[in-house]
N, C-alpha and C positions, 0 to 999 in steps of 0.2 A: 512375550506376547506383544510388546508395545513395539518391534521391530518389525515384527510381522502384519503390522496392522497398519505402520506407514510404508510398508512396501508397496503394500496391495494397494494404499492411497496413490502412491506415486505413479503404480504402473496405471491405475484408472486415470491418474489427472493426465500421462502422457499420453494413453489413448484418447481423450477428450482432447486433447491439443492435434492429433491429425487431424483433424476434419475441423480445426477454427482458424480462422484467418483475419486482419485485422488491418490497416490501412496505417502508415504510418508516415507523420508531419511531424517534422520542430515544430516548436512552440517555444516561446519563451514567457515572459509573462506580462509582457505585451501586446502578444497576439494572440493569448489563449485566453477564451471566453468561463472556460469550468475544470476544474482541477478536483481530485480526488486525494485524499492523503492515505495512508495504511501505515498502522504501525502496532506494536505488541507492545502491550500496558505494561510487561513485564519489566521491562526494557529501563536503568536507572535514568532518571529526573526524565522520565517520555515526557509527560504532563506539561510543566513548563516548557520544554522545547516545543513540542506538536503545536501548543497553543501559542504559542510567538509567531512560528512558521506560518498557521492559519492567517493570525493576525495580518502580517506579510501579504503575506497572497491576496487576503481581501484590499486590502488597503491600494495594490497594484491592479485593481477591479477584476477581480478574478473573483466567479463562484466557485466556494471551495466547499467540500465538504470532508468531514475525517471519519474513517471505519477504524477500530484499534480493536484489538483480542484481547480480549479477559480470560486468562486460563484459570480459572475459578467457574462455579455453577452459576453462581448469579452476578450480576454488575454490581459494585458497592455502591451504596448511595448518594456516594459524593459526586459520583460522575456522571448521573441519571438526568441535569438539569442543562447538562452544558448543551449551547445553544447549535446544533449541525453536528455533532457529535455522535456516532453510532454503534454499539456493542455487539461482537460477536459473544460467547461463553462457552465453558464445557459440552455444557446444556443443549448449545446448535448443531454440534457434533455427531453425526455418524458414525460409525463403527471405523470406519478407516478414514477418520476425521473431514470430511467433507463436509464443509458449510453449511447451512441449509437455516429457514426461517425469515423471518418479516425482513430484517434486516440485510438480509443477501439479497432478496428479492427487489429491496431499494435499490441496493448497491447495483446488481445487471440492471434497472435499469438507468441509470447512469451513462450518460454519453460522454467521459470527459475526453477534453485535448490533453492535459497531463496528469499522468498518476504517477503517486512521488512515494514509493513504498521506503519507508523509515526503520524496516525489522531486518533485522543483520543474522543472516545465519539459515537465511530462507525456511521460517518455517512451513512445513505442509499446510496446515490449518490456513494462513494465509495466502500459498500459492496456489490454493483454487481461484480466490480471489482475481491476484494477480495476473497468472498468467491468463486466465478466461477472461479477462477483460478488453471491451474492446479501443480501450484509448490510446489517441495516435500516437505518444510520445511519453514512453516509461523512463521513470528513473527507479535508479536502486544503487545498495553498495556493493561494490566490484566482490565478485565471487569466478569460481573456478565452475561452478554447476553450471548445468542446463540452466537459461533464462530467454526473457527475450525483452530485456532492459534495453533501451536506446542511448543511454546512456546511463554511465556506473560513475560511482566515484569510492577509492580506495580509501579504505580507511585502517589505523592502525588500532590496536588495542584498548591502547589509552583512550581515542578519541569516543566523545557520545554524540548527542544525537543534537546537542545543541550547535556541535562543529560540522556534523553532517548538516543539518540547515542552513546554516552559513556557507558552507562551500556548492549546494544546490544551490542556494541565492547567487552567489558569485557565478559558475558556470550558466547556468541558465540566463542570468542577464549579460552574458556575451555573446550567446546565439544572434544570429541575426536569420532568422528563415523568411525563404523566399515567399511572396505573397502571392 
């Protein structure tokens, strides 16, 4: 049933991708005024890394804000306080997992220059997110699926999320976009 359930997501999110269109600019993080993060809680040491990379990004005057998935009903406690930090949950969930609630509603509206999606393995749950969004300059890590990343960066096995940060830091501060 759970095959069946992200199919029918899939095919819904691709037919919501015909009729969306999006504008797209480098940015680096120099020239980008607001940035969005995406990442899946599930994901080993997400925590620590997500919140360094924020860190990062603020510090480079960047508005940042982070959306991450809780595949649990509720959000645990401990992460209820963090300061621009956003929870999806089971609970926001649709039947063929589509987003939906307070926290989506923030996230569209959301104008950033770069969203830096951090979940490996392209979950559905998140590619509503993603791909419906309208920011000029996506990242993500290099996949063989449908996306419409602007930029991917390959990553092997071993690596987590702390080595994809870093190498998003590193490639993104060599862009140089035109003004």
């Amino acid at each position: 049933m759970a095959g069946l359930r992200e199919n029918i997501g899939r095919r819904i999110l691709k037919r919501k991708l015909k009729g969306f269109s999006r504008e797209t600019v480098v940015h680096n993080f120099d020239t980008a005024k607001c940035a969005v993060i995406v990442f899946d809680t599930s994901m080993p040491n997400a925590f620590p890394a997500i919140k360094e990379f924020k860190d990062f990004v603020e510090k480079s005057g960047v508005k940042c804000e982070v959306y991450g998935y809780v595949p649990q009903k509720e959000v645990p406690q401990e992460m209820l306080f963090w300061k621009n930090f956003y929870f999806l949950t089971k609970s926001n969930l649709n039947w063929y997992l589509k987003p939906s609630g307070e926290t989506v509603d923030s996230f569209h509206r959301q104008d950033p220059d770069i969203l830096i999606d951090f979940s490996q393995g392209l979950p559905l749950e998140l590619q509503f997110l993603v791909q419906l969004s309208p920011a000029r300059f996506k990242i993500g890590c290099y996949t063989e699926q449908s996306n419409d990343y602007d930029l991917m960066i390959n990553l092997t096995k071993q690596n987590d999320m702390a080595y994809l940060g870093e190498q998003i830091r590193h490639y993104v501060s060599m862009l140089n976009p035109v003004k």
